[in-house]
N, CA, C and O atoms as a DFTB+ gen file, in Angstrom:
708 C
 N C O
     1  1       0.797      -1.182       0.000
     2  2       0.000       0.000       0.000
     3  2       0.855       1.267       0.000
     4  3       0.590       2.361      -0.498
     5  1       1.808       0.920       0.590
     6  2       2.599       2.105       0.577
     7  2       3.722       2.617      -0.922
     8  3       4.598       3.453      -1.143
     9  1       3.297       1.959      -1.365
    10  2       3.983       1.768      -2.655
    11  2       3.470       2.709      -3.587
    12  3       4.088       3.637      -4.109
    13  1       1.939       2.290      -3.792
    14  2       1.039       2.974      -4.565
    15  2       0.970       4.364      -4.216
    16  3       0.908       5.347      -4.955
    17  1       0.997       4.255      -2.600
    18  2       0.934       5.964      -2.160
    19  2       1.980       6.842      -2.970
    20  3       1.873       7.832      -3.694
    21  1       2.919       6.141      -2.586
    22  2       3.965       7.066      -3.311
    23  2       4.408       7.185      -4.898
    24  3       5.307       7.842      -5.425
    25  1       3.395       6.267      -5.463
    26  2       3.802       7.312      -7.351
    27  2       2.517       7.202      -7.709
    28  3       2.326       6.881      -8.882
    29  1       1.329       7.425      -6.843
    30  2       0.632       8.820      -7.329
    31  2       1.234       9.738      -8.024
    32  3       1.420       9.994      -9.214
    33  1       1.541      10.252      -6.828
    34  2       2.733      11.795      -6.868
    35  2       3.067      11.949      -8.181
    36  3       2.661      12.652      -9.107
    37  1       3.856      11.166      -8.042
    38  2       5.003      11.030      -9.779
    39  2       4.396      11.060     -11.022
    40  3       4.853      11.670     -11.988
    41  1       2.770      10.030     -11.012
    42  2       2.432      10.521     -11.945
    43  2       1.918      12.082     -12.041
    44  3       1.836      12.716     -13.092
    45  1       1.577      12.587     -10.688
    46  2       1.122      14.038     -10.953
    47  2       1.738      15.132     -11.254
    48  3       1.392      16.199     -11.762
    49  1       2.991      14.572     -10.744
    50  2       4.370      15.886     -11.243
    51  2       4.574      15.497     -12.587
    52  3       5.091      16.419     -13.219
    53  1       4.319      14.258     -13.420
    54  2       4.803      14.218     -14.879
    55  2       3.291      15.216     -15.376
    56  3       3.494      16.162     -16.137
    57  1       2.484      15.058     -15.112
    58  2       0.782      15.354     -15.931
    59  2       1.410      16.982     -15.927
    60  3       1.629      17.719     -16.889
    61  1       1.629      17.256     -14.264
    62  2       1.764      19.049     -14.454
    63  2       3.336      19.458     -14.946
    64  3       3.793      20.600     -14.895
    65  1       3.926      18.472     -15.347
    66  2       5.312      19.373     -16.051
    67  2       4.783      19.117     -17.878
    68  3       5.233      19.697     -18.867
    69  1       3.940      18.287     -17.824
    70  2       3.812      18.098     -19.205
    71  2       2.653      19.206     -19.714
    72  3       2.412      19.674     -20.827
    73  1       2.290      19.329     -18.925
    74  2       1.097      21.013     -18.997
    75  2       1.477      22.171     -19.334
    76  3       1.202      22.922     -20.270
    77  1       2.396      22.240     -18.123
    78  2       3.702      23.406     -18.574
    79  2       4.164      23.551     -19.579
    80  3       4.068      24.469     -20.394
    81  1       5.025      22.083     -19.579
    82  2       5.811      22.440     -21.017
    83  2       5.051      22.885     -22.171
    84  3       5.620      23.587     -23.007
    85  1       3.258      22.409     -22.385
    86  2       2.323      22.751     -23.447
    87  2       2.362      24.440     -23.413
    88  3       2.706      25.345     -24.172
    89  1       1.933      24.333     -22.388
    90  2       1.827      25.889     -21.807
    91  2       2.823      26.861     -22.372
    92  3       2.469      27.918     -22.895
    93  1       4.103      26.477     -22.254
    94  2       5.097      27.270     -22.775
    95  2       5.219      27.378     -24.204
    96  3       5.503      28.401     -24.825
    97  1       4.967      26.169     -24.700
    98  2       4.914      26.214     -25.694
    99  2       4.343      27.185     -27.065
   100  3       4.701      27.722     -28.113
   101  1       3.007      26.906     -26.019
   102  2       2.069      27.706     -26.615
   103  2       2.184      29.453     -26.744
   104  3       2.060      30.268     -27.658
   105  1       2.430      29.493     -25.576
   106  2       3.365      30.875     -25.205
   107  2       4.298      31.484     -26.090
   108  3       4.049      32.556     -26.640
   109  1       5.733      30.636     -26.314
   110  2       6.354      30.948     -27.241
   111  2       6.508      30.923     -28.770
   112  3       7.463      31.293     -29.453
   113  1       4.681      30.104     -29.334
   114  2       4.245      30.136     -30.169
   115  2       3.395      31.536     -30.640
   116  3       3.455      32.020     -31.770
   117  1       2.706      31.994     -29.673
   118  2       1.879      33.458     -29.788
   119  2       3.176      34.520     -29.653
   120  3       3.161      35.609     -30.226
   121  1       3.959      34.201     -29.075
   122  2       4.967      35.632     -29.150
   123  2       5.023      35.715     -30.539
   124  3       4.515      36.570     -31.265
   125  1       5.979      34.323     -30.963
   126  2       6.573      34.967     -32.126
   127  2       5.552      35.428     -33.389
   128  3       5.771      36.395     -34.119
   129  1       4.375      34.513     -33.488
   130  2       3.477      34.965     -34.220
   131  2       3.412      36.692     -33.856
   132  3       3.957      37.266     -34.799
   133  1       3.031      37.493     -33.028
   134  2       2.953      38.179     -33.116
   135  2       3.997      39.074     -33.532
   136  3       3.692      40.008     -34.274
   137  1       5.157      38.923     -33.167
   138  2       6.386      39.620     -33.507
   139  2       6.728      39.345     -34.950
   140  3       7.597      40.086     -35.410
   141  1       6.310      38.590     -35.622
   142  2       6.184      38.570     -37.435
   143  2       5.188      39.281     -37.871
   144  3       5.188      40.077     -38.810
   145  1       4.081      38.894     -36.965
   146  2       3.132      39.678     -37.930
   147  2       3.577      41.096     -37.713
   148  3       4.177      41.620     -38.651
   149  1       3.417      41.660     -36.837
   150  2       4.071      42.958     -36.138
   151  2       4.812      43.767     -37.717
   152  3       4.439      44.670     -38.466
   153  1       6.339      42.606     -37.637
   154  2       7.179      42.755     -38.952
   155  2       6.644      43.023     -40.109
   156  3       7.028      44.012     -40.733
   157  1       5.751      42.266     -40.559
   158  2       5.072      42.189     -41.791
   159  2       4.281      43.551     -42.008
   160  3       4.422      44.394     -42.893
   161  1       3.634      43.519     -41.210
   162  2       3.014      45.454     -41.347
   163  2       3.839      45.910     -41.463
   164  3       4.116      46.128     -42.643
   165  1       4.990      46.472     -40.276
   166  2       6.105      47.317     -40.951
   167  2       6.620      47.021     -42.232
   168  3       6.851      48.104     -42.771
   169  1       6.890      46.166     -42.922
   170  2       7.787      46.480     -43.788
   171  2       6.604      46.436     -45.018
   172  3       6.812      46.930     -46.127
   173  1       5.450      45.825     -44.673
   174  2       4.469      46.884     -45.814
   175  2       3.776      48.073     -45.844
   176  3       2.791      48.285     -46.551
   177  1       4.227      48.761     -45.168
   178  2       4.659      50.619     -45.169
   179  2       5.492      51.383     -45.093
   180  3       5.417      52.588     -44.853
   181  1       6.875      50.371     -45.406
   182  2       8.444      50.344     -45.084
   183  2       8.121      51.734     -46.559
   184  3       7.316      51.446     -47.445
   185  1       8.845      53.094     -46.584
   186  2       9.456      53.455     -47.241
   187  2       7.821      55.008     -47.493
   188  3       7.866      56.171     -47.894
   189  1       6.904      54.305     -47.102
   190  2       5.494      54.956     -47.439
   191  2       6.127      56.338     -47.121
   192  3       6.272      57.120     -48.060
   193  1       6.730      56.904     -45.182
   194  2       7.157      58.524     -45.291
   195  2       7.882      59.226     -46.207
   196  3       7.701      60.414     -46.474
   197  1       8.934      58.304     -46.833
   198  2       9.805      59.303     -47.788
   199  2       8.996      59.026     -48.842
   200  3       9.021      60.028     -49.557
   201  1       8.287      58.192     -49.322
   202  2       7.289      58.348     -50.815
   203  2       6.946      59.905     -50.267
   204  3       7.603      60.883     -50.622
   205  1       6.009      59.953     -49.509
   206  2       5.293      61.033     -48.859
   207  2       6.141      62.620     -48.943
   208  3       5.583      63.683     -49.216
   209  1       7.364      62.471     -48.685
   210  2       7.918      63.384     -48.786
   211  2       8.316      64.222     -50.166
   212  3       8.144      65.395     -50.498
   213  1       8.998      62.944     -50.891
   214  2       8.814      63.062     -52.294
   215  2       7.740      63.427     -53.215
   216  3       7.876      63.904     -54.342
   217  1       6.643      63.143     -52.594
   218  2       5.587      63.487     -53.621
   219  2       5.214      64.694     -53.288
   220  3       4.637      65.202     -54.249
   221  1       5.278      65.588     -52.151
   222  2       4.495      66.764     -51.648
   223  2       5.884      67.641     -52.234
   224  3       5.509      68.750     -52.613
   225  1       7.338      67.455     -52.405
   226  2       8.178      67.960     -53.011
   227  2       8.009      68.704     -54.483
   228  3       7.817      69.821     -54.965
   229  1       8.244      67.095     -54.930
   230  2       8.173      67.562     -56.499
   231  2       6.881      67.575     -57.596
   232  3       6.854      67.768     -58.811
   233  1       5.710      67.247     -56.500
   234  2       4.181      67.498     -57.624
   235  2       3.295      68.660     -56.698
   236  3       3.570      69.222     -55.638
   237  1       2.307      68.728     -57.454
   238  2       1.640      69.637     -56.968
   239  2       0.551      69.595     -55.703
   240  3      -0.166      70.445     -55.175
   241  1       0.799      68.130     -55.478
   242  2      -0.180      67.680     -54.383
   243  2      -0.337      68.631     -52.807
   244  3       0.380      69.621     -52.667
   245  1      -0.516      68.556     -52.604
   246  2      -0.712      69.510     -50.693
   247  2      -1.030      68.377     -49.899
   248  3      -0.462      68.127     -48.836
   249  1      -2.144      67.528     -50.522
   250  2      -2.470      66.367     -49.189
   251  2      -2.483      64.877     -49.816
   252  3      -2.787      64.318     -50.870
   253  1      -2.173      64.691     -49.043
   254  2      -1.628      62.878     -48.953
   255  2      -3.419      61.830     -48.604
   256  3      -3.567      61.510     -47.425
   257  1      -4.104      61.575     -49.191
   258  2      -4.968      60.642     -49.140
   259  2      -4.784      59.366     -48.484
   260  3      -5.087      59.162     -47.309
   261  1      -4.122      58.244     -49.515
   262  2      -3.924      56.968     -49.502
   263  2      -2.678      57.111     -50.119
   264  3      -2.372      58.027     -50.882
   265  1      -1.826      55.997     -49.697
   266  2      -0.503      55.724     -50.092
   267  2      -0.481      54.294     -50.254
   268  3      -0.272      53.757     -49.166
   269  1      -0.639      53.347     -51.343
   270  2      -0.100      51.808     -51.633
   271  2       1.091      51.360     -52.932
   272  3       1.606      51.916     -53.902
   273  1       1.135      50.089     -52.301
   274  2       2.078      49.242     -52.903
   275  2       1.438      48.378     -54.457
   276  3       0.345      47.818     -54.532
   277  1       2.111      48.449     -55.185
   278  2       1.825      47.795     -56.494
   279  2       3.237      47.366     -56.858
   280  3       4.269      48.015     -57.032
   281  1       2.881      45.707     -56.936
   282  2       4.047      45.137     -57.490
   283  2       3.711      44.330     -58.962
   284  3       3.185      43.223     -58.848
   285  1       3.966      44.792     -60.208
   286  2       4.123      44.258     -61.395
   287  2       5.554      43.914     -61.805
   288  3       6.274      43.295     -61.022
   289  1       6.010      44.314     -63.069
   290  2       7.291      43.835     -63.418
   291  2       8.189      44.734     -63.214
   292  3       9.334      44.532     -63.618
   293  1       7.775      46.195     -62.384
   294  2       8.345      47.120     -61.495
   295  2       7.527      47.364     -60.275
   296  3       6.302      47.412     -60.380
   297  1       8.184      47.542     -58.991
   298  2       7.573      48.031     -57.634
   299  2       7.200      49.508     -57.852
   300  3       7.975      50.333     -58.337
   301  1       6.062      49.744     -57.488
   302  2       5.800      50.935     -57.320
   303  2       4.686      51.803     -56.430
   304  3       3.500      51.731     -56.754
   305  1       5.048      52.521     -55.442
   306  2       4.125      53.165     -54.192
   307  2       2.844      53.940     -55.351
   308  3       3.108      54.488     -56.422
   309  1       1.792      53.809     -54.882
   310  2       0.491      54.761     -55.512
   311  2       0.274      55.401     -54.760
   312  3      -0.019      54.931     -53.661
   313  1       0.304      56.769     -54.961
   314  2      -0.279      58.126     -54.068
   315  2      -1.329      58.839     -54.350
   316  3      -1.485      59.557     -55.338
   317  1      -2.362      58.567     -53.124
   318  2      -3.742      58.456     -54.315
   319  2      -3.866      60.702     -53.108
   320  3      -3.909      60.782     -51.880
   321  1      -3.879      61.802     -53.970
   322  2      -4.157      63.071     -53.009
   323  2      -4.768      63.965     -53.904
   324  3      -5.080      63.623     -55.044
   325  1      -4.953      65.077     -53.458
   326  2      -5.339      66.238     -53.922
   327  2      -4.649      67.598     -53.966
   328  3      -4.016      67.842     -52.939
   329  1      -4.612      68.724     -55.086
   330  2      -3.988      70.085     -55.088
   331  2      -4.485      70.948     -54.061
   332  3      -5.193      70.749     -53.074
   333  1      -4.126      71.602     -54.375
   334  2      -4.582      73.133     -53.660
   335  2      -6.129      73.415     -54.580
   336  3      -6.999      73.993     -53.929
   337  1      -6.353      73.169     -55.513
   338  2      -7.574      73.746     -56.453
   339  2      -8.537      72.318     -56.274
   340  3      -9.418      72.075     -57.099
   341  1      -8.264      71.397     -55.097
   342  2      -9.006      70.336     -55.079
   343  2      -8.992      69.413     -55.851
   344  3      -9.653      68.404     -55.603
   345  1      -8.269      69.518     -56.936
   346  2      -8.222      68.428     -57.917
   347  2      -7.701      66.997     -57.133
   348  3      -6.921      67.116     -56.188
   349  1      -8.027      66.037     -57.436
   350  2      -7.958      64.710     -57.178
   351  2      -7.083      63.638     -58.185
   352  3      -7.570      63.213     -59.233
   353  1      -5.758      63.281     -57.719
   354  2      -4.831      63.104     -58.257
   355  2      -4.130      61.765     -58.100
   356  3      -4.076      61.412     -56.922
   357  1      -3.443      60.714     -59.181
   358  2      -3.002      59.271     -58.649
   359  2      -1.223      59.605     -58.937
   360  3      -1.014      59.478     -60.144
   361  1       0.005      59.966     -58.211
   362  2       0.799      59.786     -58.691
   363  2       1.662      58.187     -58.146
   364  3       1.668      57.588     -57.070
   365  1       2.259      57.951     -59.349
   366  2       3.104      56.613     -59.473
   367  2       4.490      56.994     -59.173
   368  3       5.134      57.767     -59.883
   369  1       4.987      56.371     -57.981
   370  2       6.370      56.592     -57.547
   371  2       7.780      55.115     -57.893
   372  3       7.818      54.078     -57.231
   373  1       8.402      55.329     -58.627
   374  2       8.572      54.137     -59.125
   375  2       9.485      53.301     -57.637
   376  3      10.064      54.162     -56.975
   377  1       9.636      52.150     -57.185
   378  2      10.839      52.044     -56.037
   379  2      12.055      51.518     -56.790
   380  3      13.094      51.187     -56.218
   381  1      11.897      51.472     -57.891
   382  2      13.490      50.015     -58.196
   383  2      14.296      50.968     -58.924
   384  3      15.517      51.033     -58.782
   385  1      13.428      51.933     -59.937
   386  2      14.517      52.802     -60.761
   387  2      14.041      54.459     -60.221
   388  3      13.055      55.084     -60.614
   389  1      14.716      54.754     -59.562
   390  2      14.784      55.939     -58.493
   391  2      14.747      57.008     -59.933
   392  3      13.843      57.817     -60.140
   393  1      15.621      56.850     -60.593
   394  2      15.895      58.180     -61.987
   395  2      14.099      58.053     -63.100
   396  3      13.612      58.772     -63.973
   397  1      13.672      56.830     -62.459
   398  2      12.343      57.283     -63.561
   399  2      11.340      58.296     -63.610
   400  3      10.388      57.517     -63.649
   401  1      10.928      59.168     -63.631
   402  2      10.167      60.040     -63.709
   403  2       9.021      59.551     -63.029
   404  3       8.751      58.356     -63.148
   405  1       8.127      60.474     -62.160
   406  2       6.550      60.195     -61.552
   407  2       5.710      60.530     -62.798
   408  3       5.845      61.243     -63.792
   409  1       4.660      59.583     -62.231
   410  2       3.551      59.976     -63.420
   411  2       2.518      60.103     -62.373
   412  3       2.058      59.403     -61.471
   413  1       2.266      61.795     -63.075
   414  2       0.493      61.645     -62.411
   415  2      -0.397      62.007     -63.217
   416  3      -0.282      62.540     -64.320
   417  1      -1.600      61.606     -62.451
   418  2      -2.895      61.153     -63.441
   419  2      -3.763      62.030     -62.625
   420  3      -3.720      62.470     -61.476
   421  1      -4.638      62.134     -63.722
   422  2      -5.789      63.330     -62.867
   423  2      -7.247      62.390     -62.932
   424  3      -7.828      61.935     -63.918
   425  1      -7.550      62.305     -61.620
   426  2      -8.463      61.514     -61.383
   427  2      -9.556      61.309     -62.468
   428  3      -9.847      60.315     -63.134
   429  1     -10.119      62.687     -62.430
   430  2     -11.499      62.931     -63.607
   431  2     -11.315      62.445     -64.883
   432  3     -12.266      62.161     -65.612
   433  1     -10.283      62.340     -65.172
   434  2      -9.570      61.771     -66.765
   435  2      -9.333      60.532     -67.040
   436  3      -8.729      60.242     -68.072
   437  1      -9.872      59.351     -65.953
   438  2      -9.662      57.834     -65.794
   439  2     -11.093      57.155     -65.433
   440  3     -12.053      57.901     -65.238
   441  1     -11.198      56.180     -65.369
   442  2     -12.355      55.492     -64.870
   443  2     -12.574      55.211     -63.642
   444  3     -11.769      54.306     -63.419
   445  1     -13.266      55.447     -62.507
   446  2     -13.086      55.252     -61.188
   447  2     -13.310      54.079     -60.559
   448  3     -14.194      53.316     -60.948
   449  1     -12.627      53.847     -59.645
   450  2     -12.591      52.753     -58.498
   451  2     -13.458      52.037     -58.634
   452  3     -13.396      50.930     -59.170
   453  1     -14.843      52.797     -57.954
   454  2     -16.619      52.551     -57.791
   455  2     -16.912      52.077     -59.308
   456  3     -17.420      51.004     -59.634
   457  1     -16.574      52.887     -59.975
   458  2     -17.504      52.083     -61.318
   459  2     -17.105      50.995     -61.823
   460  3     -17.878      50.335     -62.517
   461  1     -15.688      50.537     -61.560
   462  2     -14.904      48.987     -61.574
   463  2     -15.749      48.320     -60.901
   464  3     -16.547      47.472     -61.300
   465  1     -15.569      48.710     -59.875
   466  2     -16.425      47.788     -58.784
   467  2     -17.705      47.476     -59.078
   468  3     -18.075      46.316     -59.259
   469  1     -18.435      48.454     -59.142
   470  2     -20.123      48.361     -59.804
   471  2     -20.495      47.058     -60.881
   472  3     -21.191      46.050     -60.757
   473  1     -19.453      47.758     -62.278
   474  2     -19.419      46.864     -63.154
   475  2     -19.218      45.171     -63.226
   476  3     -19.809      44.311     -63.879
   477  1     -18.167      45.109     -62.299
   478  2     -17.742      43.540     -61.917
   479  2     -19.218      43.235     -61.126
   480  3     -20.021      42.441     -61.617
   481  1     -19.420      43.763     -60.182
   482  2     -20.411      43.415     -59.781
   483  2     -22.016      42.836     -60.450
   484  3     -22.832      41.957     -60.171
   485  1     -21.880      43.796     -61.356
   486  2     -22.950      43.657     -62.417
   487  2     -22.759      42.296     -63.467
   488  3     -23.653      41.550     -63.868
   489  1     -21.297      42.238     -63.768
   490  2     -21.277      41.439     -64.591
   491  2     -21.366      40.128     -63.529
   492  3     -21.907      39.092     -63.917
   493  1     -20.898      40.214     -62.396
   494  2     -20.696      38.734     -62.112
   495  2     -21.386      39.104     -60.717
   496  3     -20.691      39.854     -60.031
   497  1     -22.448      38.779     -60.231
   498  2     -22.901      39.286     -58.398
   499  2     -22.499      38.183     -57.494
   500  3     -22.626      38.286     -56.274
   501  1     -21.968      37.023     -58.130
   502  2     -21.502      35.919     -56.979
   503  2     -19.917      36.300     -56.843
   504  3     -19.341      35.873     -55.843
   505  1     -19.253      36.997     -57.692
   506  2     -17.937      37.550     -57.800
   507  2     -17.801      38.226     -56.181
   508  3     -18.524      39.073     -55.657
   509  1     -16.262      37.313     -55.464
   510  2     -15.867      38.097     -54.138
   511  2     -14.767      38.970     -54.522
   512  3     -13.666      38.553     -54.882
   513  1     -15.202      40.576     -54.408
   514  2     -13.872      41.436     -55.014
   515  2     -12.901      41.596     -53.661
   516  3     -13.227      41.890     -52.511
   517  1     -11.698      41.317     -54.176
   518  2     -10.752      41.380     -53.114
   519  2      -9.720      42.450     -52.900
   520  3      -9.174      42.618     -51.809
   521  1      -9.432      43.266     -54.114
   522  2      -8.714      44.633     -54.284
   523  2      -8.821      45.370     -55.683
   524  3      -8.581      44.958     -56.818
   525  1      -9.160      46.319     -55.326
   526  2      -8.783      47.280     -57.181
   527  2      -7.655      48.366     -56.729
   528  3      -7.730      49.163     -55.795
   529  1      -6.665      48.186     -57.589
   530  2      -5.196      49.246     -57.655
   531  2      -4.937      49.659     -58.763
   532  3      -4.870      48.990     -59.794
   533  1      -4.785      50.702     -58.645
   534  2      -4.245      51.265     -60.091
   535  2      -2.488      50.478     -60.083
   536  3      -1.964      49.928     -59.114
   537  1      -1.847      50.673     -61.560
   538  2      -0.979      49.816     -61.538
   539  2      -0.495      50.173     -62.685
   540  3      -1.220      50.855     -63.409
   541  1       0.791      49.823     -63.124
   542  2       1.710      50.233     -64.420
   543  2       2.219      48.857     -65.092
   544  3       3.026      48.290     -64.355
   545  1       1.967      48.186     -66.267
   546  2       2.501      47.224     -66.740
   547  2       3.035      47.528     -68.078
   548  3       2.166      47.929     -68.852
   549  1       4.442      47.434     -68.656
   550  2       4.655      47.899     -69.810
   551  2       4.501      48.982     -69.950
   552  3       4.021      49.182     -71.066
   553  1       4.713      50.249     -69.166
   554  2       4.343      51.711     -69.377
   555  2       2.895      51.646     -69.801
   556  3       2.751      52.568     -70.604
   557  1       1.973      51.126     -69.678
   558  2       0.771      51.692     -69.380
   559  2       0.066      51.469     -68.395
   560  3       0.151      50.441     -67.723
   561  1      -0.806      52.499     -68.159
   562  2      -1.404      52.560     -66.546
   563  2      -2.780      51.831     -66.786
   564  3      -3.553      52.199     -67.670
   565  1      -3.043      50.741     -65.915
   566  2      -4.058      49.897     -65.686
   567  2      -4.555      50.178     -64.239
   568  3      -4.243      51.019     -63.396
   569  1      -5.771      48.783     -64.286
   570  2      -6.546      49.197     -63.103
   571  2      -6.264      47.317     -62.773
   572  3      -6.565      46.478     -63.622
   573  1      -5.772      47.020     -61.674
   574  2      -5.477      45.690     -61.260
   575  2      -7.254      45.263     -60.962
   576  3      -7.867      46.138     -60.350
   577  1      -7.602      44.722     -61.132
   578  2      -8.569      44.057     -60.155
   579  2      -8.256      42.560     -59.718
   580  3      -7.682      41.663     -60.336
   581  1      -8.791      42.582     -58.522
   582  2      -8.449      41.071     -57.410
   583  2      -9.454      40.376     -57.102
   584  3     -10.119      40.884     -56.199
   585  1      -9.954      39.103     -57.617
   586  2     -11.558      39.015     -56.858
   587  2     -11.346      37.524     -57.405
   588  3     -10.444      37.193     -58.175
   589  1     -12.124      36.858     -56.986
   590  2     -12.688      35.171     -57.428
   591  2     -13.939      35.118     -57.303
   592  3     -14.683      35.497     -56.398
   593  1     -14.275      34.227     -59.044
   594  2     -14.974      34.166     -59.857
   595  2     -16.053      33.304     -59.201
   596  3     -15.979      32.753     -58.102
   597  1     -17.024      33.286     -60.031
   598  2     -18.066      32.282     -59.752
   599  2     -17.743      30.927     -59.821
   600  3     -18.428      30.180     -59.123
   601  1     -16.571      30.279     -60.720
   602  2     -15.839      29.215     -60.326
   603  2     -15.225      28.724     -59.449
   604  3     -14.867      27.546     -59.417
   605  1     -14.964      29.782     -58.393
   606  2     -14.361      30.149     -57.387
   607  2     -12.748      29.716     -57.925
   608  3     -12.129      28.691     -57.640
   609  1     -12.416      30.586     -58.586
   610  2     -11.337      31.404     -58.924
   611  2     -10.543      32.027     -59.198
   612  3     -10.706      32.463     -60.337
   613  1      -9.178      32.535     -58.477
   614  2      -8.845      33.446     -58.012
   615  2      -7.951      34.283     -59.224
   616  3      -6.897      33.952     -59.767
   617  1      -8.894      35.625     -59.443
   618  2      -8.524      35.741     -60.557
   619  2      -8.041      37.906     -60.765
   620  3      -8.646      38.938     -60.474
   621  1      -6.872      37.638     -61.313
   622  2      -6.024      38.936     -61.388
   623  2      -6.773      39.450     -63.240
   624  3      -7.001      38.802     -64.261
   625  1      -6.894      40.597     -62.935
   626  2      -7.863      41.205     -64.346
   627  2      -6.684      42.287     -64.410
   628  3      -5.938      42.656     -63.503
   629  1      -6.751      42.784     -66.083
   630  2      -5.748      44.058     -65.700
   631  2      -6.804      44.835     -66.672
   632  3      -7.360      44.064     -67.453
   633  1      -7.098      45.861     -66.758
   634  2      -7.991      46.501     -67.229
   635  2      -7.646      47.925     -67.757
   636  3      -7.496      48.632     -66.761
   637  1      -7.386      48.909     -69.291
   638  2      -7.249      50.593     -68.863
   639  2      -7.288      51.316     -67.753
   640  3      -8.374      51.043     -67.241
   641  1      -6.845      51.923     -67.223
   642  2      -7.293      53.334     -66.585
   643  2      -8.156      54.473     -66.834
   644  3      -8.717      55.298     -66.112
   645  1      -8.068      54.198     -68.453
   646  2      -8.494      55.238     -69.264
   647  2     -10.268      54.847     -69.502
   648  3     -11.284      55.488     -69.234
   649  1     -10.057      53.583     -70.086
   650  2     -11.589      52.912     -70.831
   651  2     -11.601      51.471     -70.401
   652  3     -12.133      50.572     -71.052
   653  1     -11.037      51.334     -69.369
   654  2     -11.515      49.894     -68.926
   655  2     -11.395      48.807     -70.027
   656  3     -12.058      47.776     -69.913
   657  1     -10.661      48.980     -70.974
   658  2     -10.069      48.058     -72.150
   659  2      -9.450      46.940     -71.671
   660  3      -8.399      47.207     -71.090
   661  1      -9.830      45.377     -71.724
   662  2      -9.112      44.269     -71.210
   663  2      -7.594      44.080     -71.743
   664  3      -7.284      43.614     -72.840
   665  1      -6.745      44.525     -70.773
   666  2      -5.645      43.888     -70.750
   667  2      -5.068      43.046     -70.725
   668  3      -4.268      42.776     -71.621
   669  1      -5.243      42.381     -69.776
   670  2      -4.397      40.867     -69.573
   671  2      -5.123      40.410     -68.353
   672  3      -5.093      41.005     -67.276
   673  1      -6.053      38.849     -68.704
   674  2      -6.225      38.331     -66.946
   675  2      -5.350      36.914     -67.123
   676  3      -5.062      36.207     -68.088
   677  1      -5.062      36.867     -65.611
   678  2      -4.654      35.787     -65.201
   679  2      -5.855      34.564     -64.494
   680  3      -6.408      35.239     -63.627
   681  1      -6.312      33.553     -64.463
   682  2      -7.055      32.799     -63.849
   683  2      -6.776      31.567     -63.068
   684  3      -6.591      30.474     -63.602
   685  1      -6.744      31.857     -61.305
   686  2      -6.103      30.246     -61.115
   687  2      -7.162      29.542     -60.391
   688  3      -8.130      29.963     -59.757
   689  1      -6.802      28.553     -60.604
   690  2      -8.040      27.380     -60.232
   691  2      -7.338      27.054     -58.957
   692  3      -6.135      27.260     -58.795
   693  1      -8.174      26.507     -58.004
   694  2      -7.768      25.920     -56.363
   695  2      -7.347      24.987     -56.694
   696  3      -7.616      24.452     -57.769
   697  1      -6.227      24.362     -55.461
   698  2      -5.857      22.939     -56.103
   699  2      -6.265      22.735     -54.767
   700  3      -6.463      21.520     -54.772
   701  1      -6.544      23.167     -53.521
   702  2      -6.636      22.881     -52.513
   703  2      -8.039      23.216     -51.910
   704  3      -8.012      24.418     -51.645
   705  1      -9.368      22.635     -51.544
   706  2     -10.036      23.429     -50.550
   707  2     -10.238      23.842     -49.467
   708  3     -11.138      24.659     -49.276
């Protein structure tokens, strides 16, 4: 009897070190998750202040709207702001070739966001839209759209800026559900 008394115990110190150790585990599983993700935001707004600086420099902008990332077969920040006379403005900041010239676009002179959106919508209402960016491929300025299809898939559209003229889509099918 006295036998049994004594590795109880033992099994109870293995149950609660093996808890722990989960415990820690788990612990040092949520840190680091967070400390990547953390990373990952920063470095996808890595560079956004000096875009910012640059653009209120050398264009005519006064205010800073939206600032994103577009990656085609060049990186490039989109600065979506407005003048002093209110005009509403997209300039393209290139990141890889620093000597290329900005291009800006005057809002009223392109096809807008909303009416991309509308339209896809119209054409397809089971369509999940996932991003519209303006975007530069081959020196011309497009409108990215991001969304999956009624096939459910996931599908990159490149579209004018100007007239919504089909550019180039890409279409990928799930291999996984």
């Amino acid at each position: 009897m006295i036998n049994s008394y004594y590795q109880q115990p033992r099994k109870t110190r293995w149950i609660k070190w093996i808890i722990l150790v989960f415990l820690l585990t788990i612990a040092a599983f949520l840190t680091y998750a967070t400390i990547l993700y953390n990373g990952i935001q920063k470095e996808k707004h890595a560079g956004f202040s000096e875009t910012e600086k640059i653009v209120l420099r050398e264009t005519d902008l006064v205010e800073i709207n939206d600032i994103k990332r577009y990656h085609g077969e060049f990186a490039y920040h989109i600065v979506f702001g407005q003048t002093e006379d209110n005009e509403h403005k997209i300039v393209f900041i290139p990141l890889t070739n620093k000597e290329q010239d900005l291009i800006t676009v005057d809002q009223n002179e392109i096809i807008s966001q909303q009416t991309l959106e509308n339209q896809l919508k119209k054409e397809c209402d089971t369509c999940k839209i996932i991003s519209i960016i303006p975007g530069i491929e081959e020196n011309e300025l497009l409108w990215e759209l991001t969304y999956v299809d009624a096939s459910d898939r996931y599908v990159l559209e490149y579209v004018s800026i100007y007239d919504a003229t089909q550019y180039e889509q890409f279409r990928f099918k799930r291999l996984y559900k």
